[in-house]
OpenMM code with the backbone's topology and positions (N, CA, C; nanometers):
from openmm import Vec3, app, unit

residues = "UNK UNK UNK UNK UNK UNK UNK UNK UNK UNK UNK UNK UNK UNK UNK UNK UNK UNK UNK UNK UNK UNK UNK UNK UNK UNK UNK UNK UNK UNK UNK UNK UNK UNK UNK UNK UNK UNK UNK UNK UNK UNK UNK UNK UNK UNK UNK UNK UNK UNK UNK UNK UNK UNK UNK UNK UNK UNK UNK UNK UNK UNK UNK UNK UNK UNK UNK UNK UNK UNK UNK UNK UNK UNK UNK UNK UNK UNK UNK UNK UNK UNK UNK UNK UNK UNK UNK UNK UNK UNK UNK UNK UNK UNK UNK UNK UNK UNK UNK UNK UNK UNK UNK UNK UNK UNK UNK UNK UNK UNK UNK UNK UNK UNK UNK UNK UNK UNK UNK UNK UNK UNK".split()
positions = [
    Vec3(0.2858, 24.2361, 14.1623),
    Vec3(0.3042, 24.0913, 14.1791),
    Vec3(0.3779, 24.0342, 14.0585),
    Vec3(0.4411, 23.9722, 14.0726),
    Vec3(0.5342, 23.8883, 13.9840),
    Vec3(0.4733, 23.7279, 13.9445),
    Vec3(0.4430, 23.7348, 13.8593),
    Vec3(0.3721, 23.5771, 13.7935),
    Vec3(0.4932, 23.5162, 13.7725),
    Vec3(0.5243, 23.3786, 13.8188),
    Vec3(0.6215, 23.2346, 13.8009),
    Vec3(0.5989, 23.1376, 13.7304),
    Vec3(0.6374, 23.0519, 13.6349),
    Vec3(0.6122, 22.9580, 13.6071),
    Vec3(0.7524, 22.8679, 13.5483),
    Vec3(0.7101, 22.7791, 13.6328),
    Vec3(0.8503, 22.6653, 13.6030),
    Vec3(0.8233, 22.5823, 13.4836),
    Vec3(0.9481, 22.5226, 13.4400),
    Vec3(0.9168, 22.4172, 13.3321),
    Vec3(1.0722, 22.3476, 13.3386),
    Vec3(1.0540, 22.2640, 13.2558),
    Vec3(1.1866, 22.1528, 13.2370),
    Vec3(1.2264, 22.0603, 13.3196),
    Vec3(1.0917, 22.0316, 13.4366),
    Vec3(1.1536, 21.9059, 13.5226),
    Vec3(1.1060, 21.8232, 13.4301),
    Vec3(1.1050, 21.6597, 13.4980),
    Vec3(1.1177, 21.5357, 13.4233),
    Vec3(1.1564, 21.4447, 13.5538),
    Vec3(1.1617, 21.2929, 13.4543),
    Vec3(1.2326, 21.1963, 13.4856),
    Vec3(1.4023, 21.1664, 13.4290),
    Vec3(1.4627, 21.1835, 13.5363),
    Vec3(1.5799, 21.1210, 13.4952),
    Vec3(1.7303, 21.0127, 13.5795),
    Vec3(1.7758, 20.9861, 13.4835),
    Vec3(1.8717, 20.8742, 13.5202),
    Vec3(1.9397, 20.9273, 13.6720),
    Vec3(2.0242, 20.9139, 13.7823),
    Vec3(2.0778, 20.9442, 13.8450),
    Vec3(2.2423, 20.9633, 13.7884),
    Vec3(2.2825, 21.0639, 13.8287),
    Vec3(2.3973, 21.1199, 13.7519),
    Vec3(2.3752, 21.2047, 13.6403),
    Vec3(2.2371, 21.2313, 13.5551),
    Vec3(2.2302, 21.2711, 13.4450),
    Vec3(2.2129, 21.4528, 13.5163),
    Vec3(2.1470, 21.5346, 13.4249),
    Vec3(2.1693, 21.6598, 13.4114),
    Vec3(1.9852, 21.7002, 13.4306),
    Vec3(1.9449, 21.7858, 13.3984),
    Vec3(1.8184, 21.8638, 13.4179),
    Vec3(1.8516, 22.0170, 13.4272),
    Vec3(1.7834, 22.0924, 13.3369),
    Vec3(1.7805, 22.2569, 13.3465),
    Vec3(1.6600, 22.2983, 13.3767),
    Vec3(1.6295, 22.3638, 13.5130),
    Vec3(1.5076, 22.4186, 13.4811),
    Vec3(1.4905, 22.5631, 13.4690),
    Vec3(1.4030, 22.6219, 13.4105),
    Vec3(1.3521, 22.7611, 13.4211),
    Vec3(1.2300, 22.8227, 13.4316),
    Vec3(1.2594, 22.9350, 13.4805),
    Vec3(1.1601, 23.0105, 13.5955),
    Vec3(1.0914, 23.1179, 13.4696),
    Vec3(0.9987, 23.1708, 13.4187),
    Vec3(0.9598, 23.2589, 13.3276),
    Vec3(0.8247, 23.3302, 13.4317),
    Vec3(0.9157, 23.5063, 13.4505),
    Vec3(0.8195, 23.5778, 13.4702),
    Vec3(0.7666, 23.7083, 13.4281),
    Vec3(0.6468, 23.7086, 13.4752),
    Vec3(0.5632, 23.8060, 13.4048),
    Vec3(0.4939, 23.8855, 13.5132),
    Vec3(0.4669, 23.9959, 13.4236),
    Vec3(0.4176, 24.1042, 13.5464),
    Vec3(0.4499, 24.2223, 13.6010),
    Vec3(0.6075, 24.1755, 13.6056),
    Vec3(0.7229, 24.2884, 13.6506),
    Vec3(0.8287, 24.2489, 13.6077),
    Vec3(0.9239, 24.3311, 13.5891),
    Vec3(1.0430, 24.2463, 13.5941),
    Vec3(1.1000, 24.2294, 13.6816),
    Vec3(1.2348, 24.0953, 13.6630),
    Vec3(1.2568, 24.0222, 13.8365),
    Vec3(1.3788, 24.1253, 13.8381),
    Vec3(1.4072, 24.1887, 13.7384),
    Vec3(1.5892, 24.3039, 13.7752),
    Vec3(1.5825, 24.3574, 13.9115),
    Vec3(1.4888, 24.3412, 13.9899),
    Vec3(1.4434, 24.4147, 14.1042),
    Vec3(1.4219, 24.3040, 14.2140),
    Vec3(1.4563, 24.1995, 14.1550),
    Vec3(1.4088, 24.0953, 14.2812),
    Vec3(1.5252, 23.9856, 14.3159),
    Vec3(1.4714, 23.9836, 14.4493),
    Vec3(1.5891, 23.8727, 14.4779),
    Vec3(1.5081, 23.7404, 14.4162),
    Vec3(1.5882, 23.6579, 14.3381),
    Vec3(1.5012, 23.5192, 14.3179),
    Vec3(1.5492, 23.3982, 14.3686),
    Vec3(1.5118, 23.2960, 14.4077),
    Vec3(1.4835, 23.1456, 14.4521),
    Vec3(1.4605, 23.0265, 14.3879),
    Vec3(1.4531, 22.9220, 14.3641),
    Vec3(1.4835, 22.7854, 14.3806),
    Vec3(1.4553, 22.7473, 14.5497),
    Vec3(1.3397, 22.6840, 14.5562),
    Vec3(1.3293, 22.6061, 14.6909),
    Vec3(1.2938, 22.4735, 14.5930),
    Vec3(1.2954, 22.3348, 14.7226),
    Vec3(1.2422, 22.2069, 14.6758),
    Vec3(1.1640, 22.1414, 14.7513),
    Vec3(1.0690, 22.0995, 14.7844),
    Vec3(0.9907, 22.0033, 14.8692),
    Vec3(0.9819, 21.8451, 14.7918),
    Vec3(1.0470, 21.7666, 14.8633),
    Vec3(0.9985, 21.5957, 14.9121),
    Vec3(0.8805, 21.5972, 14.9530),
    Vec3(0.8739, 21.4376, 14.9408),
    Vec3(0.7569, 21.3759, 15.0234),
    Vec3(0.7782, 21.3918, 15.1350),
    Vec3(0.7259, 21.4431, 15.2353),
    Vec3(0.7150, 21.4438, 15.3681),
    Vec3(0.7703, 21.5163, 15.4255),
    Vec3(0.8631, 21.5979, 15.3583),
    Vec3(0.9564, 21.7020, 15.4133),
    Vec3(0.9406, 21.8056, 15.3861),
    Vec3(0.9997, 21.9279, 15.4481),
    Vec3(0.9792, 22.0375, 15.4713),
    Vec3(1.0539, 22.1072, 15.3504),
    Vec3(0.9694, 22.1991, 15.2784),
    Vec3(1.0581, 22.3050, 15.1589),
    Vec3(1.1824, 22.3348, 15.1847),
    Vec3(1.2611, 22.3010, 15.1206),
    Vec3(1.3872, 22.4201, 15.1497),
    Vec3(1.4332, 22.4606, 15.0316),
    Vec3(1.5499, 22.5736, 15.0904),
    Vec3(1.6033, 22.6364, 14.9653),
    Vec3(1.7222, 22.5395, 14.9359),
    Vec3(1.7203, 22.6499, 14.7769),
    Vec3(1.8545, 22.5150, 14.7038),
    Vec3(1.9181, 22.6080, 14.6367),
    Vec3(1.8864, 22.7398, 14.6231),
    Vec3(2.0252, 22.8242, 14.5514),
    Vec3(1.8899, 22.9680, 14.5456),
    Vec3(1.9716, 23.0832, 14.5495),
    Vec3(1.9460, 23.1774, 14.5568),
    Vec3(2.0092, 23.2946, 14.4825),
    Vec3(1.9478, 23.4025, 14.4307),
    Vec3(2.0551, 23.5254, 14.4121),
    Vec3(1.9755, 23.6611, 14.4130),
    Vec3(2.0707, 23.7000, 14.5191),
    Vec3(2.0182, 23.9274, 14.5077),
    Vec3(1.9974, 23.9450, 14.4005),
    Vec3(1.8983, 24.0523, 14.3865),
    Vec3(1.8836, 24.1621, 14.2196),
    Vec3(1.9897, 24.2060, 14.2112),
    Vec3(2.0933, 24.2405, 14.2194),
    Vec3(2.2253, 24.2521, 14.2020),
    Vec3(2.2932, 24.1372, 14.1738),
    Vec3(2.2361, 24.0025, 14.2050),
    Vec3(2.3775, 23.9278, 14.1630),
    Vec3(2.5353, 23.9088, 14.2297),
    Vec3(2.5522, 23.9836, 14.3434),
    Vec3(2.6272, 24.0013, 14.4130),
    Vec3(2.6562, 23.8872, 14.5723),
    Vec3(2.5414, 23.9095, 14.5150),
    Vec3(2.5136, 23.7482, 14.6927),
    Vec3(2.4185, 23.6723, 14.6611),
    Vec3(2.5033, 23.5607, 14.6572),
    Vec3(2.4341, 23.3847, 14.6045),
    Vec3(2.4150, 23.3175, 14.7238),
    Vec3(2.3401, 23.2219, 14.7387),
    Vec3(2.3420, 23.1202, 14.8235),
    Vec3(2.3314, 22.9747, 14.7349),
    Vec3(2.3886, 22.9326, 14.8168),
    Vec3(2.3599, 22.7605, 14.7595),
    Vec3(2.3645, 22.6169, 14.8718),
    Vec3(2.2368, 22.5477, 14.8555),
    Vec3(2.2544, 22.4278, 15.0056),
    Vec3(2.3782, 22.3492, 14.9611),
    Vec3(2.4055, 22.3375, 15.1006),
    Vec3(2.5065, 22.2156, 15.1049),
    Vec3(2.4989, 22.1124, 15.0201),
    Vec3(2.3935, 22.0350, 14.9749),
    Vec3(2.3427, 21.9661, 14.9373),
    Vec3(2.3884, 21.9367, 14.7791),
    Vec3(2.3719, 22.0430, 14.7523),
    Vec3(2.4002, 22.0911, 14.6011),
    Vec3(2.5229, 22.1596, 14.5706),
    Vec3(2.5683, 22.2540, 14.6144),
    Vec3(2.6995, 22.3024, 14.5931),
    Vec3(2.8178, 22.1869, 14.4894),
    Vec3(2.8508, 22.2973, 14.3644),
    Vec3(2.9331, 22.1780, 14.2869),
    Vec3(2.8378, 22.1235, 14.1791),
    Vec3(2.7366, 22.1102, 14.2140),
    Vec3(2.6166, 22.0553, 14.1131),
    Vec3(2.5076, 22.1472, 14.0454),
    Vec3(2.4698, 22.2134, 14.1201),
    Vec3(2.3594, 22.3287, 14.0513),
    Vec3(2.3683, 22.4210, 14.0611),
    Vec3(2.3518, 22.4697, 13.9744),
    Vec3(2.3864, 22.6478, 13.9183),
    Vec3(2.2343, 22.6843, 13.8910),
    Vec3(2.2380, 22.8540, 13.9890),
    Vec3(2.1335, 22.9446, 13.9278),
    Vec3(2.2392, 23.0488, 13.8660),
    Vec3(2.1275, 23.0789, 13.7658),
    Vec3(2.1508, 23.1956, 13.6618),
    Vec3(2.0342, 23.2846, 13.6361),
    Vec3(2.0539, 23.4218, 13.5877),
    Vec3(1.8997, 23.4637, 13.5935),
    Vec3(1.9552, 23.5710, 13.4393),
    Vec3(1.8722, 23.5713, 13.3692),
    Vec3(1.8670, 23.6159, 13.2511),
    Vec3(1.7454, 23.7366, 13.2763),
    Vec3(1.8105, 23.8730, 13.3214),
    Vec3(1.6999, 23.9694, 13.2900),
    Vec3(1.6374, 24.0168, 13.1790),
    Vec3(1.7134, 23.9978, 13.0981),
    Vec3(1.6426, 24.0161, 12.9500),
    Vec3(1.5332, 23.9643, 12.9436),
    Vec3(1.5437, 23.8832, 12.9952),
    Vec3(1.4703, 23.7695, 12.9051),
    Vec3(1.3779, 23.7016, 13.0346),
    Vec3(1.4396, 23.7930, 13.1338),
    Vec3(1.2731, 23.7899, 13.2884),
    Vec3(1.2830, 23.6273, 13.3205),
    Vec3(1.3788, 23.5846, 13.3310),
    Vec3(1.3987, 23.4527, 13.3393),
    Vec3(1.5250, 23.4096, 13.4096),
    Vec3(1.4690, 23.3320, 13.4813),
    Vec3(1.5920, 23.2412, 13.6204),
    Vec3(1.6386, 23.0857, 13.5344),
    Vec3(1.7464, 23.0736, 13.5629),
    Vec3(1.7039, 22.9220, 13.5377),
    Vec3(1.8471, 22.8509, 13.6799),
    Vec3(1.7793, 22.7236, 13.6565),
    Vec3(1.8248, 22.6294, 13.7581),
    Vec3(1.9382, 22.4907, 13.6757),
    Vec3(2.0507, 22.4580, 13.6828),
    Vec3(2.1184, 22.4415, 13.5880),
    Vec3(2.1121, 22.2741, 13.7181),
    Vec3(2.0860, 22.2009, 13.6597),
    Vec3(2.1296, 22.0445, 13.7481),
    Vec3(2.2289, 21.9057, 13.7209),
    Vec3(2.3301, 21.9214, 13.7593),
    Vec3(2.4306, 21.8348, 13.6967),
    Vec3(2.4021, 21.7238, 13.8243),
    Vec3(2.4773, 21.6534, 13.7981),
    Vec3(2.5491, 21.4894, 13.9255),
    Vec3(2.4128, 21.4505, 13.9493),
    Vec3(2.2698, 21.4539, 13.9266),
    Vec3(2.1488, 21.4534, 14.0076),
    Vec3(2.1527, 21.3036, 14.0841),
    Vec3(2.1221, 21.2949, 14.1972),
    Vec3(2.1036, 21.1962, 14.2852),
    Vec3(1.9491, 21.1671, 14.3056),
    Vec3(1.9135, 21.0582, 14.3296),
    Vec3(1.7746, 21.0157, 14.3869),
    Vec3(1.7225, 21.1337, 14.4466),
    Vec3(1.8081, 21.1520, 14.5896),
    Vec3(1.7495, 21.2522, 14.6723),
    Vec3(1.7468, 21.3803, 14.5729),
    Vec3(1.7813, 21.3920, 14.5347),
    Vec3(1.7230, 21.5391, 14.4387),
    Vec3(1.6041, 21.5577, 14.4031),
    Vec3(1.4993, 21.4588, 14.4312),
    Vec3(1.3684, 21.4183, 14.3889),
    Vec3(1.2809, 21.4859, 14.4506),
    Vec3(1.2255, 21.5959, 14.3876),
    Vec3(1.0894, 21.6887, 14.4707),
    Vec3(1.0558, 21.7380, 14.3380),
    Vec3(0.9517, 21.8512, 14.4586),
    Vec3(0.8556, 21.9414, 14.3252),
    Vec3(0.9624, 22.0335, 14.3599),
    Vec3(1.0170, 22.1389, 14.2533),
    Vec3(1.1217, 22.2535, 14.2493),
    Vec3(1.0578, 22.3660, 14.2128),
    Vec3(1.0659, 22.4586, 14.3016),
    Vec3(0.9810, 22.5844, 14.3015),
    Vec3(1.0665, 22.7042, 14.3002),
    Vec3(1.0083, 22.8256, 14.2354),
    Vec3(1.0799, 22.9775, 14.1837),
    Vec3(1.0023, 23.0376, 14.2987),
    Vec3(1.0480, 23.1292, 14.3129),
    Vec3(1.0403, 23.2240, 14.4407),
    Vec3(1.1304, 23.3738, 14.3795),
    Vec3(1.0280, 23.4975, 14.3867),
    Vec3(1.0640, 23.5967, 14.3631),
    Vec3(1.0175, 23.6521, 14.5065),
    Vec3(1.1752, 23.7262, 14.5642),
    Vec3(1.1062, 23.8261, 14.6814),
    Vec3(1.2234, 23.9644, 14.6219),
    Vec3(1.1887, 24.0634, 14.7481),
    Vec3(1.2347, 24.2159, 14.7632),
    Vec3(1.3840, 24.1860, 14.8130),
    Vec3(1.4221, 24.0818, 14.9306),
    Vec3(1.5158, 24.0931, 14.9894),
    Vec3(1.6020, 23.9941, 14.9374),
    Vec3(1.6990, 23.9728, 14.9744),
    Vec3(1.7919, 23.8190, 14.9312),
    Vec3(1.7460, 23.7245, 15.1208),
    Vec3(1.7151, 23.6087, 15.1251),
    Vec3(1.7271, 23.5935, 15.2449),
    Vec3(1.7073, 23.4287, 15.1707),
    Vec3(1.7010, 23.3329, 15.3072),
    Vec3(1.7375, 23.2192, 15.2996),
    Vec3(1.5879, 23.1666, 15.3663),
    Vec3(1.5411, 23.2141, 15.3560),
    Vec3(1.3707, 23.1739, 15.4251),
    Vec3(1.2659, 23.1603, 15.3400),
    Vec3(1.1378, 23.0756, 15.3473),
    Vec3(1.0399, 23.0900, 15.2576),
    Vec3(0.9691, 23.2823, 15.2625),
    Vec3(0.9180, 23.3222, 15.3870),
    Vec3(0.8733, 23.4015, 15.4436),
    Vec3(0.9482, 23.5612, 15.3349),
    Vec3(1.0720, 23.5362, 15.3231),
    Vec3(1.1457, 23.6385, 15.2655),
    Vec3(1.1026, 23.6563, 15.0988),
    Vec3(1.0315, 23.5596, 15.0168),
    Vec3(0.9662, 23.5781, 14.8941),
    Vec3(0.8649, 23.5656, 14.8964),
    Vec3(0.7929, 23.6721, 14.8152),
    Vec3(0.5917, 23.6627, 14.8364),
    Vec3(0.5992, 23.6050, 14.7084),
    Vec3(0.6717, 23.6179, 14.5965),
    Vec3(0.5349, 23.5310, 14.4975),
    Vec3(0.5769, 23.4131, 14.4337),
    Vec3(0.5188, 23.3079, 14.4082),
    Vec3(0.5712, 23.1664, 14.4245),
    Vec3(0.5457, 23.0863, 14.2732),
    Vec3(0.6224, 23.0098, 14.2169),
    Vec3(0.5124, 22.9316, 14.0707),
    Vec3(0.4578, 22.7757, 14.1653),
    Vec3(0.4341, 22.7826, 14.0348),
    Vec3(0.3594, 22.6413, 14.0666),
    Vec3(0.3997, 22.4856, 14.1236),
    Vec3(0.5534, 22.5161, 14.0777),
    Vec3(0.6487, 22.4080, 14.0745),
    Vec3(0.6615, 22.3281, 13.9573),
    Vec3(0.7426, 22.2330, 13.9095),
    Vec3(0.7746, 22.1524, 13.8551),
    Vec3(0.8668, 22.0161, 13.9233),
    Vec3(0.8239, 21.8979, 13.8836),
    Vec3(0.8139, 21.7386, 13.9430),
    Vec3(0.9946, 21.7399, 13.8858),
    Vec3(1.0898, 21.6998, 13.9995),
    Vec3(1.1905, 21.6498, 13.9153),
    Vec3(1.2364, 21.4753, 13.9615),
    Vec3(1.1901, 21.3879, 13.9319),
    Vec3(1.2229, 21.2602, 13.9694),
    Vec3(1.3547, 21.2075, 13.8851),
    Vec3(1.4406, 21.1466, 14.0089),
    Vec3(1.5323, 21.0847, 13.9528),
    Vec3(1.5597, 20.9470, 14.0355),
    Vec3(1.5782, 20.8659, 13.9240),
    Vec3(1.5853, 20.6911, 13.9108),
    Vec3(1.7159, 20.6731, 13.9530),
    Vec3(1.7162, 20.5835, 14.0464),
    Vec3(1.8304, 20.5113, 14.0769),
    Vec3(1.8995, 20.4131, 13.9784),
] * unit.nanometer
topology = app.Topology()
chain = topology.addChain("A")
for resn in residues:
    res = topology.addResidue(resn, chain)
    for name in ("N", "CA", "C"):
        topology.addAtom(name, app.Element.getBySymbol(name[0]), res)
């Protein structure tokens, strides 16, 4: 099992920036596909950028494309989530997701952090 834990959300301006990162323990993720999902109020999780243990096949939502960058630092067993242009709607809890496969589904990563709050002000 792969232990997650997010950090570096916040409050911020709309348009401003936010980095977050994923720190895990347990295993290392060189072996895992990792994730970025986000849940709103009332809405359903989704993903927001993705990448194979290889690094070879990314995903990124529509949503975001142009604005947020994942990166994953194996050294150092660590993902991070890079957030430029941030809009209101960017506003959820932002969650790490380590699975086996690369896929675009919750179901496709078993082990999850806790999340971190990212609110942004109009």
């Amino acid at each position: 099992q792969v232990f997650l834990e997010e950090s570096g959300g916040g409050l911020v301006q709309a348009g401003g920036s936010l980095r977050l990162s994923c720190a895990a323990s347990g295993r290392t993720i060189s072996n895992y596909a990792m994730g970025w999902f986000r849940q709103a109020p009332g809405k359903e999780r989704e993903l927001v950028a993705a990448v194979s243990w290889s690094g070879s096949r990314t995903f990124a939502a529509d949503s975001v494309k142009g604005r947020f960058t994942l990166s994953r630092d194996n050294a150092k067993n660590t993902v991070y989530l890079e957030m430029n242009g941030l809009k209101p709607e960017d506003t959820a809890i932002y969650y790490c997701a380590a699975g086996r496969g690369f896929g675009t589904t919750q179901a496709e990563y078993r082990d999850w952090g806790q999340g971190t709050q990212v609110t942004v002000s109009s």
